[in-house]
C-alpha positions as CSV (number, residue, x, y, z in Angstrom):
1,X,-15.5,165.5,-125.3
2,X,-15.6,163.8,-122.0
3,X,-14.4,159.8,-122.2
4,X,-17.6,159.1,-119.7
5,X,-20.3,160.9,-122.3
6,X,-18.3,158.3,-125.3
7,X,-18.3,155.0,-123.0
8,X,-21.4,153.7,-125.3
9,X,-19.8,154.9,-128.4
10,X,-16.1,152.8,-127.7
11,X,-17.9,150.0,-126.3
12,X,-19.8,149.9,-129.5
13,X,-16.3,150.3,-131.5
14,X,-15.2,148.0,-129.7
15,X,-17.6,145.3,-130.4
16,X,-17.4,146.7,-134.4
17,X,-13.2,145.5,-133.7
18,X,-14.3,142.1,-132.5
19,X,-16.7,141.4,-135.4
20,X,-14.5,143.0,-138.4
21,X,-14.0,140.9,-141.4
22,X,-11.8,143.9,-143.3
23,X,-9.0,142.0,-143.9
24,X,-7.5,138.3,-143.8
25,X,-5.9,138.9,-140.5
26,X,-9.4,138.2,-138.8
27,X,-9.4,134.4,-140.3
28,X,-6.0,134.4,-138.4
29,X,-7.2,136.0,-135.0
30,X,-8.3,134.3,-132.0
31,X,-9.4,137.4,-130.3
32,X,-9.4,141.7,-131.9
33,X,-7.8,143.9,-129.5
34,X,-9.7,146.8,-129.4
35,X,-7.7,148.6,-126.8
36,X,-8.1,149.3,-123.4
37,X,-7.6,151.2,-119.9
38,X,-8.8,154.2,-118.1
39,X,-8.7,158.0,-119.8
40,X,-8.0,160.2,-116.8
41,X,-4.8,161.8,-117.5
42,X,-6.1,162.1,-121.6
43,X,-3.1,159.7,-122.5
44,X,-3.2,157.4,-125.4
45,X,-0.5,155.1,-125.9
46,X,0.0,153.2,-129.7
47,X,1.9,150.7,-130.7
48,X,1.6,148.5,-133.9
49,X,0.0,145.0,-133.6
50,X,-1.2,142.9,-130.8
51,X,1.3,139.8,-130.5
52,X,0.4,135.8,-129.3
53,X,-1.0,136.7,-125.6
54,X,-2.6,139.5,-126.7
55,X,-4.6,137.4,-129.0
56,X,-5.5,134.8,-126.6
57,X,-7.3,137.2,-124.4
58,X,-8.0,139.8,-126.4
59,X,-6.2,142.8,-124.2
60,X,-3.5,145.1,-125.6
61,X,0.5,144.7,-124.9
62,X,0.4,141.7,-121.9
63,X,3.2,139.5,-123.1
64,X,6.5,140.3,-122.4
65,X,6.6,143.7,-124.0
66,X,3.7,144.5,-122.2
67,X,4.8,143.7,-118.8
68,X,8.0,146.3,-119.6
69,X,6.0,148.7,-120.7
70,X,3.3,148.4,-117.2
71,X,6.1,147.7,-114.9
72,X,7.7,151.5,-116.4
73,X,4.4,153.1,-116.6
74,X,3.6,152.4,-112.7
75,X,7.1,153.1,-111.6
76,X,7.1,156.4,-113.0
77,X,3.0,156.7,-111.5
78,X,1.1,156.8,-114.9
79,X,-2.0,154.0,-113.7
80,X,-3.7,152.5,-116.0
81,X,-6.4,154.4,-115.3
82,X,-4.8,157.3,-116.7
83,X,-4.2,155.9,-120.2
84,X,-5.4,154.1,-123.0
85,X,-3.9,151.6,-124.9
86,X,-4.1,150.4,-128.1
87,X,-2.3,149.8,-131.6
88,X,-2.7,150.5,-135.7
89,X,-3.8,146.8,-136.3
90,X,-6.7,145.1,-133.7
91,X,-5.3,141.5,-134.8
92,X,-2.5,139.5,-134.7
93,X,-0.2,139.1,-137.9
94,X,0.7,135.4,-138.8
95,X,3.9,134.2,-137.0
96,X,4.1,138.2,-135.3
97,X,4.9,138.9,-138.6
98,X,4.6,142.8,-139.4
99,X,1.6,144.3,-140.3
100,X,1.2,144.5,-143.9
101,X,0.4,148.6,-145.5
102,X,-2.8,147.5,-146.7
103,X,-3.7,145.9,-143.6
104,X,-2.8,149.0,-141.7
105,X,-4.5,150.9,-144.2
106,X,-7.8,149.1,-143.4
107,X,-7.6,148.9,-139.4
108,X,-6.7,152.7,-139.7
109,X,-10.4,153.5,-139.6
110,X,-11.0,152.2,-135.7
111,X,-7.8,153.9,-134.8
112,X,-9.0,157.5,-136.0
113,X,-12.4,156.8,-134.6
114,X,-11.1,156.2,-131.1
115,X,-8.5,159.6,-131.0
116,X,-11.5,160.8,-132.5
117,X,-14.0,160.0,-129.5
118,X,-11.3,159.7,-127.0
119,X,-9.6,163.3,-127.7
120,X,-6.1,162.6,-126.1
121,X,-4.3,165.3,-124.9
122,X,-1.1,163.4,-125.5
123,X,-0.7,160.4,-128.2
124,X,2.7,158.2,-127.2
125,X,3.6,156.4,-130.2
126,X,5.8,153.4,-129.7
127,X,8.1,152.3,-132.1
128,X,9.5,152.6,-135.7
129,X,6.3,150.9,-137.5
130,X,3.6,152.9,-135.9
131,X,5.3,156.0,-136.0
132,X,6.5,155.9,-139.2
133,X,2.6,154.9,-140.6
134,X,1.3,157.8,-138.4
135,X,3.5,160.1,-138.6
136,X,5.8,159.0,-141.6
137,X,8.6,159.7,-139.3
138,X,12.1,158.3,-141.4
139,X,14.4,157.8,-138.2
140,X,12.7,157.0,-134.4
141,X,15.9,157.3,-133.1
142,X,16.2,160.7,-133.8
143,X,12.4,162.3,-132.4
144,X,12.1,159.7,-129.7
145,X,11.9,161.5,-126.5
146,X,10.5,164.6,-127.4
147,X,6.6,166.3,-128.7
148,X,6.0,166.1,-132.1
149,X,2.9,168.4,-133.2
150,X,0.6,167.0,-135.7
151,X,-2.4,167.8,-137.5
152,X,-3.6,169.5,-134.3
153,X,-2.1,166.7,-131.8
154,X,0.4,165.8,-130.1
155,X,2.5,162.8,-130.3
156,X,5.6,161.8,-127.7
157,X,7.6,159.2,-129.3
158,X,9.6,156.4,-128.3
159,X,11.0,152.7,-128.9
160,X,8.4,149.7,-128.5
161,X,9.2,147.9,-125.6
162,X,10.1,144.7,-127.5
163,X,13.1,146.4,-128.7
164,X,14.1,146.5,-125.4
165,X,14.0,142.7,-125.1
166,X,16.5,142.3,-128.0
167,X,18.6,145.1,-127.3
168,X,18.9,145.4,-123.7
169,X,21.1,148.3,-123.8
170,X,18.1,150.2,-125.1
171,X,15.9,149.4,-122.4
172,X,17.8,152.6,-120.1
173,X,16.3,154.9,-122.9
174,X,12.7,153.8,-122.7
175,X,12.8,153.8,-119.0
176,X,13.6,157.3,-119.5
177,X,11.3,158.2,-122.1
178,X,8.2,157.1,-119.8
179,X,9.6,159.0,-117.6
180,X,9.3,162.2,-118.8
181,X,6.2,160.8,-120.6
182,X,5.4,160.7,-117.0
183,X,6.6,164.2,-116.2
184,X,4.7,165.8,-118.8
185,X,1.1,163.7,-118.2
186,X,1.3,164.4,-114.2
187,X,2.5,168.1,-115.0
188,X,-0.2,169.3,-117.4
């Protein structure tokens, strides 16, 4: 499937994200986050649950975990038209509170239905939330880094980029995770 021929079917998704009434996280929301970015390199990157800014405006990871995770993307040249982005849960929790299973459950749906039309090549899972409800990984810390093959796909894992923000000394690691996220998207 070519992301061109599927533009009408995600923008429809999309507008299904906005509207959605599944769960009490939409009487929270001031804006869904459906996800966004360009598909050239066939890179989809997923993280858990859009935070304050992205609920102002509605765009995935552009508070301060975002700006990490651009600024490392660019450096290490993956554009953002090479990569969609996107998480598990299209609203914000309460207070940035975790998403709840049953929440996750629910949002699941728009999540499949976008790998689904969107056929990545590589999935980049970030953090200990989304790839333990994905993947029901047990310990991060010990895949992140490396290809995990998955029910036909595959998923690169890594830490969120808000870890970095509390524990700085992580922050070496991601860098060098994108990077040979990097590697492998601009190699293939």
């Amino acid at each position: 499937m070519n992301f061109d021929n599927n533009l009408d079917l995600m923008n429809s998704l999309a507008n299904d994200i906005k509207t959605c009434k599944l769960c009490q996280l939409s009487n929270f929301r001031k804006n869904a986050v459906p996800g966004e970015g360009g598909f050239k390199k066939k890179l989809m990157i997923i993280g858990e649950a859009p935070g304050y800014y992205e609920d102002q405006v509605g765009r995935p990871f552009i508070g301060a975990a975002g700006k990490i995770l651009r600024n490392i993307l660019k450096k290490y040249c993956i554009d953002e038209d090479d990569v969609f982005i996107t998480n598990i849960v299209k609203c914000r929790p309460p207070n940035n509170r975790q998403p709840k299973k049953e929440e996750k459950d629910l949002c699941i749906r728009y999540l499949e239905t976008q790998i689904e039309l969107l056929q990545p090549r590589l999935i980049c899972i970030l953090g200990n939330i989304a790839s333990s409800y994905i993947l029901g990984l047990k310990s991060l810390t010990r895949e992140r880094g490396r290809i995990i093959e998955k029910r036909n796909k595959n998923y690169f894992i890594t830490y969120h980029p808000a870890a970095t923000i509390y524990n700085r000394e992580l922050l070496s690691t991601f860098e060098n995770d994108i990077k040979k996220l990097g590697e492998i998207i601009n190699n293939n």
